[in-house]
C-alpha positions as CSV (number, residue, x, y, z in Angstrom):
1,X,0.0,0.0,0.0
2,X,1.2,3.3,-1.0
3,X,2.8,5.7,2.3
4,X,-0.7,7.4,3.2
5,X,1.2,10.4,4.7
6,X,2.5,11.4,1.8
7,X,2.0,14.4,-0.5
8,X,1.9,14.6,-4.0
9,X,1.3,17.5,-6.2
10,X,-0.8,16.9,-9.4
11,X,1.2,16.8,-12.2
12,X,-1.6,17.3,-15.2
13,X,-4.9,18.9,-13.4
14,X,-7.7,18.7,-15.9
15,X,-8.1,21.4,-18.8
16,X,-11.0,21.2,-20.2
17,X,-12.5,22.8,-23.2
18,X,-15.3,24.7,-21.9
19,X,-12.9,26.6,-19.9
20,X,-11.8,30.0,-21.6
21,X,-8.4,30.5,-22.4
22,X,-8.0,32.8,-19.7
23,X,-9.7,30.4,-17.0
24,X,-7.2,27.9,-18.1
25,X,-4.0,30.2,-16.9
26,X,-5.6,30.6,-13.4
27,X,-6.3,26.9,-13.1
28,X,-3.0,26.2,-14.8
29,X,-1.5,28.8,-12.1
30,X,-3.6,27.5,-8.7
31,X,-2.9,24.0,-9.4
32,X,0.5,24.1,-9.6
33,X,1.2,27.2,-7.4
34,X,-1.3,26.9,-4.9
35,X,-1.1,22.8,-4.1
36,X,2.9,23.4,-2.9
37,X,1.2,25.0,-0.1
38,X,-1.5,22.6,0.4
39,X,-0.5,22.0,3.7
40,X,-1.1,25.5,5.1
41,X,-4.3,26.2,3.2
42,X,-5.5,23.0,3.5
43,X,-6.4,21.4,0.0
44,X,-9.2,19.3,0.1
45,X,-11.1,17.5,-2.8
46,X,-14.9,17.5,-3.1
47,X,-16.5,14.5,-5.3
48,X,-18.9,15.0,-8.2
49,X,-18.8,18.8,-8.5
50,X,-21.7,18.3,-10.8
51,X,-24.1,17.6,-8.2
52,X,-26.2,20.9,-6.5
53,X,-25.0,19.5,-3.0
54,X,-21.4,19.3,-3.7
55,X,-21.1,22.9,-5.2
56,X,-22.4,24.2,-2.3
57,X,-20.2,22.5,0.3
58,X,-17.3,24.1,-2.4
59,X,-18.8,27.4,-2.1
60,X,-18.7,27.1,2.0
61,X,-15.3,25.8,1.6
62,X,-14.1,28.7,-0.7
63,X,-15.5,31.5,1.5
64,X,-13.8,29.6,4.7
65,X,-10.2,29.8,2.7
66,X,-9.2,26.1,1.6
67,X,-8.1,25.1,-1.5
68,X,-10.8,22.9,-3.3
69,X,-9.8,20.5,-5.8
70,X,-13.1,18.7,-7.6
71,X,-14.0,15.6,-9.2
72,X,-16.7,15.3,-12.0
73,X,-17.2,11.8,-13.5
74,X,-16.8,12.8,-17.0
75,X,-16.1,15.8,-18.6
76,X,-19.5,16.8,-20.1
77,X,-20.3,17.2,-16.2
78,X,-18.2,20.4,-16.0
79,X,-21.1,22.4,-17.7
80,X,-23.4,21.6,-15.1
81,X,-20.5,22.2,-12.9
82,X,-20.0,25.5,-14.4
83,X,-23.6,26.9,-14.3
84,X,-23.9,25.8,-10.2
85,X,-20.7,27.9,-9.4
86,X,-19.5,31.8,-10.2
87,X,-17.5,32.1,-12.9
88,X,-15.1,33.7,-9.4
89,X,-15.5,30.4,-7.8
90,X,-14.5,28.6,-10.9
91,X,-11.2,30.1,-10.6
92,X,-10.6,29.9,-7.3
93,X,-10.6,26.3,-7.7
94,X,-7.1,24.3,-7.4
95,X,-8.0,22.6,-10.2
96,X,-11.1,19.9,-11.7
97,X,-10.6,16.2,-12.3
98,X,-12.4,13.8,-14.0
99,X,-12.3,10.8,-11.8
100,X,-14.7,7.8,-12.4
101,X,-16.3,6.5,-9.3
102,X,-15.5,2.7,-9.9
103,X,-11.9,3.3,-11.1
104,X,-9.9,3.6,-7.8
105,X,-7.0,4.7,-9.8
106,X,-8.6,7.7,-11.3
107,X,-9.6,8.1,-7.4
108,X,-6.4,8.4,-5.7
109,X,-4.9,10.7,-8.2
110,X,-7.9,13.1,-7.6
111,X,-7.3,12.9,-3.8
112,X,-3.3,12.6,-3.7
113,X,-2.3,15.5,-1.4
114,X,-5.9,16.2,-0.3
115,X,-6.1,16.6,4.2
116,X,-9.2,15.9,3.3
117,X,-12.3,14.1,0.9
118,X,-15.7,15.4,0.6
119,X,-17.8,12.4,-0.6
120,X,-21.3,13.2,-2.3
121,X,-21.8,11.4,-5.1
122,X,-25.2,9.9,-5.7
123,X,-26.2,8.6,-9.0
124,X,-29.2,10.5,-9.3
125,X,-30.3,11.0,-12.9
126,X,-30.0,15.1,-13.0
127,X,-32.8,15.5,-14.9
128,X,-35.3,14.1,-12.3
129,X,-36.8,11.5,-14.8
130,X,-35.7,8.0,-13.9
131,X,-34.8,9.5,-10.2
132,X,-33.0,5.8,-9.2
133,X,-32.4,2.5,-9.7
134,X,-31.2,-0.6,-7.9
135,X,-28.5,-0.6,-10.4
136,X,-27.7,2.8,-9.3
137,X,-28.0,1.5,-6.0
138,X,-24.6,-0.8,-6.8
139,X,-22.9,1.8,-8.0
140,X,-23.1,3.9,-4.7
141,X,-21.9,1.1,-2.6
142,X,-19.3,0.2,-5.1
143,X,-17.9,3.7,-4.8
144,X,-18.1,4.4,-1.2
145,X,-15.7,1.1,-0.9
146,X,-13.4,2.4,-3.8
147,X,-13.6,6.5,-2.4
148,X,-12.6,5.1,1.2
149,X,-9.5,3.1,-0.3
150,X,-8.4,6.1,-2.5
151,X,-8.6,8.0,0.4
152,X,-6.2,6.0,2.6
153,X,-3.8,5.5,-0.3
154,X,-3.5,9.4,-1.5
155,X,-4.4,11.6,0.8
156,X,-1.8,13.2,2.7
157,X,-4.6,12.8,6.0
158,X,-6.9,10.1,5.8
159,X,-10.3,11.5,6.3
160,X,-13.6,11.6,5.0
161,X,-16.8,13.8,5.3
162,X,-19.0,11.4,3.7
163,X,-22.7,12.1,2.3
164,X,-25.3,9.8,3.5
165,X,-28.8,10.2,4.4
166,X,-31.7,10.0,6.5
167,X,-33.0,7.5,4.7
168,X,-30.5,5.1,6.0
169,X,-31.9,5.2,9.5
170,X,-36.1,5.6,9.2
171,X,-36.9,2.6,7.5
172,X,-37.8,-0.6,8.9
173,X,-41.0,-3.3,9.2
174,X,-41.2,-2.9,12.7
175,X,-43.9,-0.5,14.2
176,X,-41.1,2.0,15.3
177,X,-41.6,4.4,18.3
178,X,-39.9,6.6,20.4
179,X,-36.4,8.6,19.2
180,X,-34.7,7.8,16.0
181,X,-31.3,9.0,16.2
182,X,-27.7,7.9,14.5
183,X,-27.8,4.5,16.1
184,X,-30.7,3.7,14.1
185,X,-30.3,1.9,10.7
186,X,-33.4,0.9,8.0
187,X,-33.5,-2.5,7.1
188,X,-32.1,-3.3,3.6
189,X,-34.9,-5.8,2.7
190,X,-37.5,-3.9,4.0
191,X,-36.2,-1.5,1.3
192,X,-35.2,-4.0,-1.9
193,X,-38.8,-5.0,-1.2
194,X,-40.5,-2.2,-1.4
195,X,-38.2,-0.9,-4.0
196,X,-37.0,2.2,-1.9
197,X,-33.6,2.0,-4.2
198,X,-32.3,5.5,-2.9
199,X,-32.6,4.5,0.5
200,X,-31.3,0.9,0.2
201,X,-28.6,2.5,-1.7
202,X,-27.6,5.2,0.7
203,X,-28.2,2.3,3.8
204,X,-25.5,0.2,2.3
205,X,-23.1,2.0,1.0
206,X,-22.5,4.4,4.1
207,X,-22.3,0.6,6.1
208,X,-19.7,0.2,3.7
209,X,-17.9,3.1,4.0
210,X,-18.1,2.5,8.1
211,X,-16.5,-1.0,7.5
212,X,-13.8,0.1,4.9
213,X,-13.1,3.2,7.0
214,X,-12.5,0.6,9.8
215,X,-10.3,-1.9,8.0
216,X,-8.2,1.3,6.3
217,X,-8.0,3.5,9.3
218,X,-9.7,6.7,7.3
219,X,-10.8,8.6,9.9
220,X,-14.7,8.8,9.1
221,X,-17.7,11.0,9.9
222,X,-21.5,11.2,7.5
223,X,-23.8,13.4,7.1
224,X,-27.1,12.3,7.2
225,X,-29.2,15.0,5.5
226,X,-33.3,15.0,4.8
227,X,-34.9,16.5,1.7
228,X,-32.8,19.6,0.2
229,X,-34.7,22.7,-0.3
230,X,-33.6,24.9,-2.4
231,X,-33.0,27.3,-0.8
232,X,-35.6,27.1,1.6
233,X,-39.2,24.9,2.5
234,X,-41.5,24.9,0.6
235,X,-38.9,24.9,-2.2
236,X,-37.2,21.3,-2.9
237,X,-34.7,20.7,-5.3
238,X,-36.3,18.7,-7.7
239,X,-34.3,16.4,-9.1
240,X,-33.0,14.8,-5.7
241,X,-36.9,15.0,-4.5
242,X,-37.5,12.7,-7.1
243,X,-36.0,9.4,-5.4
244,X,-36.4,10.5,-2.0
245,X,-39.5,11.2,-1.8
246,X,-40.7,7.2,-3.0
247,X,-42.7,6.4,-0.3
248,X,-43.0,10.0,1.2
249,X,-46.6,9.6,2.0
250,X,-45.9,6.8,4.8
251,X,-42.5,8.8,6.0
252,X,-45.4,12.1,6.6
253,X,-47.4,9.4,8.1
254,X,-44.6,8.2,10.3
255,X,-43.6,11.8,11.2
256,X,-40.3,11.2,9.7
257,X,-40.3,13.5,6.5
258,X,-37.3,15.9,7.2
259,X,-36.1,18.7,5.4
260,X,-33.3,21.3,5.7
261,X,-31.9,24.5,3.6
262,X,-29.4,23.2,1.4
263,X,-27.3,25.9,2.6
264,X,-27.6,24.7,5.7
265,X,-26.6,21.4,4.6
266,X,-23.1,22.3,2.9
267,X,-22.4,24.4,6.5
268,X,-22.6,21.4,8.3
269,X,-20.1,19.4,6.2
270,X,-17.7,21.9,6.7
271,X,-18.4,22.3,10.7
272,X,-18.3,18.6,10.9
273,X,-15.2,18.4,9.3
274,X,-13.0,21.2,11.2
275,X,-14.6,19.4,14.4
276,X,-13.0,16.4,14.0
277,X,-10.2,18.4,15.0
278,X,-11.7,18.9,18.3
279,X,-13.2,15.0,18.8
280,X,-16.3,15.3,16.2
281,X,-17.0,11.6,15.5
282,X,-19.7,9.2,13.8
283,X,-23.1,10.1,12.2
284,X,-24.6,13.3,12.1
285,X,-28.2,14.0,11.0
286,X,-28.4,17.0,9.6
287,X,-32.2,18.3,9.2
288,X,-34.0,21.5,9.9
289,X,-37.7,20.9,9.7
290,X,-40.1,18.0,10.0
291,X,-43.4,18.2,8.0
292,X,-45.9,17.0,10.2
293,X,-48.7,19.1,9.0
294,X,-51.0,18.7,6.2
295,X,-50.8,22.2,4.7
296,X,-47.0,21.9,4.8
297,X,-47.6,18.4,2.6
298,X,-49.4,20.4,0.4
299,X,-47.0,23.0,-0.3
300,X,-44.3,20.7,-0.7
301,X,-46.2,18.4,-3.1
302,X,-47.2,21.4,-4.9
303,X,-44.0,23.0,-5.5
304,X,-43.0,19.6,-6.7
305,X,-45.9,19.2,-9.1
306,X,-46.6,15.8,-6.9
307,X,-50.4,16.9,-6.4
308,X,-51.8,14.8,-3.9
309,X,-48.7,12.5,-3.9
310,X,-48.1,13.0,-0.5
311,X,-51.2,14.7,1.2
312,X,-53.4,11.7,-0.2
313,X,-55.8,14.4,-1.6
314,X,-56.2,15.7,1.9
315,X,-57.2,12.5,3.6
316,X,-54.9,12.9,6.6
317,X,-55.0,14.6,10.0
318,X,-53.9,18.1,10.5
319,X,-50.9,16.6,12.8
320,X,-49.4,13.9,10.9
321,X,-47.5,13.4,14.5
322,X,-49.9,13.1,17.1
323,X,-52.6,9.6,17.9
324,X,-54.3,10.3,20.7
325,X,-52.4,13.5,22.0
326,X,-48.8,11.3,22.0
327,X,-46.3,11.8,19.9
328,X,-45.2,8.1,18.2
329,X,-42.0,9.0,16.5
330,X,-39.5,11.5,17.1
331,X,-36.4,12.5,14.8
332,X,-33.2,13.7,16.7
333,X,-30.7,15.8,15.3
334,X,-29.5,16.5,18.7
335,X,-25.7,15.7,18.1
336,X,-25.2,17.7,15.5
337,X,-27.0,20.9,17.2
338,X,-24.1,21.0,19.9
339,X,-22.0,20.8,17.4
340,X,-22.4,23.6,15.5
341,X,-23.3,25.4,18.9
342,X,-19.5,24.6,19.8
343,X,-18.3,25.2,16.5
344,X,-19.9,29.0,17.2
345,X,-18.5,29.1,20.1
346,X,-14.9,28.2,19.3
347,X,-15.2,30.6,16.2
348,X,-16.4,33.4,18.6
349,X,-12.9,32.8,20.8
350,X,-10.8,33.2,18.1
351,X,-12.2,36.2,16.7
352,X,-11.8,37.6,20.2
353,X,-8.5,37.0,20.5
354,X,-7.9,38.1,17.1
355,X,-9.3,41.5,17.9
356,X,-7.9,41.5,21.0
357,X,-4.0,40.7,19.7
C-alpha cells in the first residue's frame, strides 16, 4: 500500500474545453502554485462537482479559505459544474478532475495531497426522470468502498466527510416508536422489497464506507441529511426530491419526513469536518424541519408538481404526528445541534482573541 502520509502535487490537473483561455492560466496557475502550499491552506477534494450538494459545500469551503480541488465523473459534467458555481468560484478552484467512481485509480490521483475528501456522489439522474435505480443502487456502494480506499492510499490525512442520508436510518417493518437517532439503521430488505432503491442505496453503502473506514483506518464521519430545499421549505430541489421522496406519503405518516436548507446542509459538512479536530466523531443527522402538518404536505407536493402524492388528496390529519395526543415518532438531530453550537462558540474565541491581539 502506497505511504498514506505522503503528499503529492498533481502533475496534469484537468483542462477542459469549456474553460476560456484565460480560466485555463488561473487553473494552470492555482494547481500548480497553490497545491505546494496545500498544507497550510489546507487542499481538500470534493467529489462529483456536478451535483447541487457538492457545489455548495465548495462554495462554504471557498468563502472559509481552503483550496478545493473537484471531481466530475466525465467531462461533459463540467457544464453543469459551471452553471452551479460563479465564474469567481471557478477560478478559485485548485483545479477539476475527471475521476470515475468505480476506477480507484482515477480516485487516488484526484485525492493525492488532499487533508481531506468530501464524498457526495449519488447517481441521481439530474434530470429528475428515472430519479433511481437498484442498479444505481450498486454503484453507490461500489464507490463508497473504492472512495474510502483512495482515500487511505493518497491523501496526505486520511479523512472523509461522507454524504449519506436519513434514509438510512427511518426505514424498517417494525412499528417503530420513540427517538430515532444515529444509532438507528433501515433494514435493507424492508427497502429491496419495497423498491425504496435511494434509501437501500444510501443504507448500504455508508455501512460500507463505516467498514472500509475501519479496516483502512480513514478517519470517518456522515452526514445524514433530509430532503434539500432549495433554498428554503416549501422549495425542494427537484431532481434529488424525485428518489427521495418514493414512499413520502408513509414517511409524513410516520412523522419522519425531514427537510433542511441546502445551505444549511453544505455548512454542516464543513463544521463537521474542522470538528474532528476537536473529537467530532460518527453520524450526524443533519435536518432542519419535520413536516408534520398537512398544509406543509401540500406546499411541498405542490412546488413539486406531486399533487396529492403525499397529502393523499387531503385524507390525513392536521398533525401527521400526534394519535391520541402522543407523539409516536421522534427525529433527533441532537448531536449535530451541539455541534455547530461549539463550533460558534470556538469561532467566537478566536475572533476575540484576534481583535484582541
Amino acid at each position: 500500500m502506497e505511504n498514506c502520509r505522503e503528499e503529492v502535487v498533481l502533475s496534469k490537473p484537468l483542462l477542459l474545453p469549456s474553460f476560456k483561455e484565460e480560466q485555463q492560466r488561473k487553473c494552470v496557475g492555482n494547481a500548480f502554485g497553490s497545491s505546494l502550499n496545500a498544507r497550510e491552506r489546507k487542499l481538500v477534494c470534493v467529489t462529483s462537482g456536478n451535483s447541487y450538494l457538492s457545489s455548495h459545500i465548495v462554495r462554504e469551503l471557498l468563502a472559509g479559505g481552503y483550496l478545493v480541488r473537484v471531481t466530475i465523473q466525465k467531462e461533459v459534467d463540467f457544464g453543469v459544474m459551471n452553471e452551479l458555481l460563479r465564474d469567481e468560484e471557478m477560478n478559485q478552484l485548485e483545479s477539476v478532475v475527471v475521476a470515475k467512481m468505480g476506477d480507484l485509480d482515477s480516485l487516488c490521483d484526484a485525492f493525492r495531497g488532499c487533508h481531506a475528501v468530501f464524498h457526495t456522489s449519488s447517481f441521481i439522474d439530474i434530470h429528475g426522470v428515472s430519479g433511481y435505480s437498484e442498479w444505481m443502487a450498486f454503484l453507490e456502494t461500489e464507490a463508497a468502498r473504492n472512495v474510502i480506499e483512495a482515500c487511505c492510499r493518497a491523501a496526505y490525512v486520511k479523512r472523509c466527510v461522507f454524504t449519506s442520508s436519513l434514509l438510512a436510518s427511518i426505514w424498517t417493518d417494525d412499528d417503530r416508536t420513540g427517538i430515532i437517532d444515529e444509532s438507528c439503521w433501515s433494514d435493507e430488505e424492508f427497502c429491496r422489497d419495497r423498491k425504496l432503491w435511494l434509501a437501500m442505496g444510501k443504507t448500504a453503502a455508508e455501512k460500507v464506507a463505516w467498514s472500509k473506514s475501519q479496516e483502512m483506518k480513514v478517519k470517518l464521519v456522515t452526514v445524514c441529511p433530509g430532503l434539500l430545499m432549495a433554498p428554503s421549505f416549501p422549495n425542494a430541489h427537484t431532481e434529488t426530491s424525485v428518489p427521495y421522496l418514493k414512499g413520502g406519503r408513509m414517511m409524513l405518516q410516520r412523522g419522519v419526513l425531514a427537510t433542511n436548507d441546502i445551505s444549511k446542509v453544505a455548512k454542516a459538512h464543513v463544521h463537521v469536518y474542522e470538528e474532528m479536530d476537536y473529537g467530532a466523531c460518527g453520524r450526524y443527522f443533519c435536518f432542519e424541519r419535520v413536516v408534520r402538518r398537512l398544509d406543509e404536505a401540500i406546499q411541498l407536493e405542490n412546488n413539486l408538481k406531486m399533487h396529492g402524492q403525499l397529502s393523499g388528496g387531503g385524507n390525513l390529519p392536521s398533525s401527521t404526528q400526534e394519535t391520541d395526543g402522543e407523539i409516536q415518532i421522534s427525529l433527533s438531530n441532537s448531536k449535530l445541534a451541539k455541534l455547530m453550537l461549539r463550533a460558534s462558540q470556538r469561532s467566537s474565541c478566536k475572533q476575540s482573541s484576534l481583535i484582541a491581539a
